[in-house]
C-alpha positions in Angstrom: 72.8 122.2 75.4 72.7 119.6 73.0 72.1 115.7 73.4 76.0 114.7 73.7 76.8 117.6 76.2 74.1 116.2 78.1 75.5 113.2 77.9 79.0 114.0 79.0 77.5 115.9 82.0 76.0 113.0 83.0 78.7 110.9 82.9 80.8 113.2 84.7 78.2 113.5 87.4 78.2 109.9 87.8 81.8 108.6 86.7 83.7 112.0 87.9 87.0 109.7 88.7 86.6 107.9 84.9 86.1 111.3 83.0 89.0 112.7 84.8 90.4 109.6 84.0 89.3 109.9 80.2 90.6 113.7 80.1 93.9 112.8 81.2 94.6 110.8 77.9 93.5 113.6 75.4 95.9 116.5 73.9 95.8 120.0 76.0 93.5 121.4 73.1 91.2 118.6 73.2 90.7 119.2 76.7 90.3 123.1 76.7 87.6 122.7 73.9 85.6 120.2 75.9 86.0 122.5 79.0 84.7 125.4 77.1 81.5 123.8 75.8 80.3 121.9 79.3 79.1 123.9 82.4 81.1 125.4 85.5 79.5 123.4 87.7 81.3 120.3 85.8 84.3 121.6 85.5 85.0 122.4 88.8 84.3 118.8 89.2 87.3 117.5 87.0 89.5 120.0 88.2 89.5 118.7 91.7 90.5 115.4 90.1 93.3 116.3 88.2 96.9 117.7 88.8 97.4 121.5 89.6 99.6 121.4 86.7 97.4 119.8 84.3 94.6 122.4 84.9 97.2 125.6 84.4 97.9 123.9 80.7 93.9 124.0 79.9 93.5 127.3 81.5 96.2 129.1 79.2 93.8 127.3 76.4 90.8 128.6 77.8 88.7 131.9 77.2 89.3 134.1 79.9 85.8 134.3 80.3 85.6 130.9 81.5 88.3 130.8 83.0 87.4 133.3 85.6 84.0 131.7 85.8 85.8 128.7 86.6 88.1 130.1 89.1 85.0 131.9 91.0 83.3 128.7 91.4 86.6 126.7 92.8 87.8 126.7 96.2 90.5 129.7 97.1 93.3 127.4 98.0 93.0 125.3 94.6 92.2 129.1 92.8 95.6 130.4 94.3 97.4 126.9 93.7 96.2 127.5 90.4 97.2 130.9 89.7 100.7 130.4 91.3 101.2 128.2 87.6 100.2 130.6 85.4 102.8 132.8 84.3 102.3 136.2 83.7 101.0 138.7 81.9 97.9 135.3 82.0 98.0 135.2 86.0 97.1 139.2 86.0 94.7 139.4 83.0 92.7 136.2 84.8 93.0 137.9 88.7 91.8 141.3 86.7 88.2 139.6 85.4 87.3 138.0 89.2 85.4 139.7 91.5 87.1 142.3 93.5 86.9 140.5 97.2 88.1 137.5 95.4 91.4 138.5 93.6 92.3 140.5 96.6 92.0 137.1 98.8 94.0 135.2 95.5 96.8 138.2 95.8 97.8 137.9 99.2 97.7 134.4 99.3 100.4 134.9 96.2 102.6 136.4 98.5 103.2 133.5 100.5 106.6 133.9 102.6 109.3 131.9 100.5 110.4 128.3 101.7 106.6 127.3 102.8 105.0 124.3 102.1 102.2 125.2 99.9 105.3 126.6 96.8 107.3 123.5 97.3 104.5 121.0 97.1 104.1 119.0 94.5 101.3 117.6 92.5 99.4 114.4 94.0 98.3 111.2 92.2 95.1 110.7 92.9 92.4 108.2 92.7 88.7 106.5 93.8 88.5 103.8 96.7 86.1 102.0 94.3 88.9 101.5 91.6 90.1 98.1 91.0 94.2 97.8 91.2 94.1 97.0 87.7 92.1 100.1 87.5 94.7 102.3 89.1 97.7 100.3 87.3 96.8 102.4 83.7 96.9 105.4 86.1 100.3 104.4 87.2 101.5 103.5 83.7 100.6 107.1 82.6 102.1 109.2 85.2 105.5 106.6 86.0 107.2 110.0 85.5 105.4 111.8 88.3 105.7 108.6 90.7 106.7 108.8 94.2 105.5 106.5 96.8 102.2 106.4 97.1 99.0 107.3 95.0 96.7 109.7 97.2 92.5 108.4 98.0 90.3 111.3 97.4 86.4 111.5 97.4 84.9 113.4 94.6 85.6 116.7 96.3 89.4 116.1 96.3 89.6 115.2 100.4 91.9 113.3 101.4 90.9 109.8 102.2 94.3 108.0 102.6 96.6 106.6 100.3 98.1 103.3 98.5 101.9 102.2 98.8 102.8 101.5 95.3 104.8 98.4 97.1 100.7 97.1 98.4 99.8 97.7 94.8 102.6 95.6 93.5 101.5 92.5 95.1 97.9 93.2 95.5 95.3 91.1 93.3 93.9 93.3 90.3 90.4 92.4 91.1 90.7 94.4 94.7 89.5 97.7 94.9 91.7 100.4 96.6 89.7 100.5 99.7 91.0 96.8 101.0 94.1 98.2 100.3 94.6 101.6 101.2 95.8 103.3 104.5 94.2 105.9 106.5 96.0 107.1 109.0 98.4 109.9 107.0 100.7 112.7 108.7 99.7 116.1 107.0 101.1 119.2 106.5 99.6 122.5 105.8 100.4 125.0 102.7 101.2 127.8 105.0 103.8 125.9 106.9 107.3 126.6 106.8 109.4 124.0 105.6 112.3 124.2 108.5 109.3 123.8 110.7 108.6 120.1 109.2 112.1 119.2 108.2 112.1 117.3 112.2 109.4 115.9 111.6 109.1 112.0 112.8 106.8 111.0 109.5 109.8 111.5 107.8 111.4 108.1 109.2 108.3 106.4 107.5 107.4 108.4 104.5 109.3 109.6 101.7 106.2 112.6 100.7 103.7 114.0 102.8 100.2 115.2 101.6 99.5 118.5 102.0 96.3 119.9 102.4 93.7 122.6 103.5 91.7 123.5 106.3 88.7 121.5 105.3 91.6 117.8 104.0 91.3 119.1 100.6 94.3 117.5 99.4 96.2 120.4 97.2 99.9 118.5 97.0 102.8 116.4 98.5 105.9 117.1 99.8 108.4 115.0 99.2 111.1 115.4 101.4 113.9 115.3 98.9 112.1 118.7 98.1 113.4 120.2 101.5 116.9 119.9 101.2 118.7 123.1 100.7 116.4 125.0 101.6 117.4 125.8 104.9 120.7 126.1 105.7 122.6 123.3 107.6 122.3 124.0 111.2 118.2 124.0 110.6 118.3 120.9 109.1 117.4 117.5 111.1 121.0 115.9 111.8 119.9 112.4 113.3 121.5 109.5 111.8 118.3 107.6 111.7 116.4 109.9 109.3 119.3 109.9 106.8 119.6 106.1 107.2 115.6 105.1 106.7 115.5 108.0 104.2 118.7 105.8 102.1 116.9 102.7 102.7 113.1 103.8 101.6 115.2 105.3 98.5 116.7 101.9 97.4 113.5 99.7 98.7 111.4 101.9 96.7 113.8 101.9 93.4 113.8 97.9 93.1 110.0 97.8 93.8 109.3 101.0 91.3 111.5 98.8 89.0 110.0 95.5 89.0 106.6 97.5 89.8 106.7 98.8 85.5 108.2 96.1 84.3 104.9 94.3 85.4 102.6 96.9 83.9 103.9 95.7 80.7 102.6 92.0 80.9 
């Protein structure tokens, strides 16, 4: 390996968070060709930091030698999450070079029942508890597409730590770091989860997404609960007036803060 690989595999062992960070601002190709060159080990590193659908782009870039390399090394429910992006004839050519015990587990977990959590999550926005706000503001100014309310807390094995309001954020001095700010007490759902069997949820009157994650708080998504609707049909749906009513007012609280919330990433 020569001296800047080394390099970047040191940074990346140090800084994982601000490589992921770095990654996040280069082309697809860029990315892929970096991937290629540094080891597994690394990789697997960045991929826990970075969107679901991010890593599917690089992996259709990839050598599908690494690729499965990659995969083998990764944890099954990020693997399948992984694979469920890739379209085929990719998804079958990349299943086809794993080991055999391996794609089987990857198959059937592809075969998820319809209407469960784990296909109608979404991809998280994550970051450090060490970031500054100011830190995690050019985070927020990169993904304002992908916004919803909060910004996930994940160590650098992608479990789920807790989470920042973008509201706290708002107001919060750009010199803290996430930790004084972040909450931990989150509701969670699992990927294997129905979705009628969250939509009565009581989070819901607080939270307009829930993270979802694994057996071991891997955080893998959110589900936000606009995602639910019409799924199931009426009659399963919750039908109290007070979840339609906090849901309308999170909704507008949310839009004017979001608003004023850009316009200040722009000073």
């Amino acid at each position: 390996m020569d001296s800047d690989l080394t390099l970047a595999e040191d940074f990346i062992s140090k800084y994982p968070f601000q490589a992921a960070k770095v990654l996040e601002d280069l082309e697809d190709q860029e990315v892929a060709a970096f991937i290629e060159q540094i080891s597994v080990p690394m990789v697997v590193t960045l991929l826990n930091l970075i969107s679901v659908d991010k890593a599917a782009r690089y992996f259709l870039l990839l050598s599908a030698d690494k690729g499965a390399k990659i995969v083998e090394k990764m944890d099954v429910t990020l693997a399948e999450s992984l694979c469920r992006r890739l379209e085929e004839p990719h998804r079958t050519k990349l299943l086809d070079l794993l080991n055999d015990n391996l794609a089987a587990l990857i198959r059937k977990k592809l075969e998820q029942v319809p209407n469960t959590v784990g296909i109608l999550m979404v991809p998280a926005i994550v970051v450090n508890k060490d970031l500054t706000v100011k830190e995690v503001m050019d985070i927020v100014r990169r993904n304002r597409e992908n916004l919803e309310s909060h910004l996930y807390v994940v160590d650098v094995k992608g479990i789920l730590e807790g989470a920042v309001l973008l509201e706290n954020l708002l107001f919060a001095k750009k010199e803290l770091t996430v930790h004084a700010i972040m909450q931990t007490a989150l509701p969670r759902f699992y990927p294997d989860m129905t979705i009628s069997s969250t939509l009565g949820h009581p989070a819901w009157h607080d939270y307009r997404t829930i993270p979802v994650v694994d057996k071991s708080e891997k955080l893998l998504g959110t589900l936000p609960y606009r995602k639910t609707i019409g799924v199931t049909s009426d009659n399963e749906r919750p039908s109290t007036k007070a979840i339609i009513e906090t849901s309308s007012a999170l909704g507008e609280l949310y839009r004017i803060g979001l608003a004023s919330f850009l316009q200040s990433l722009a000073k």
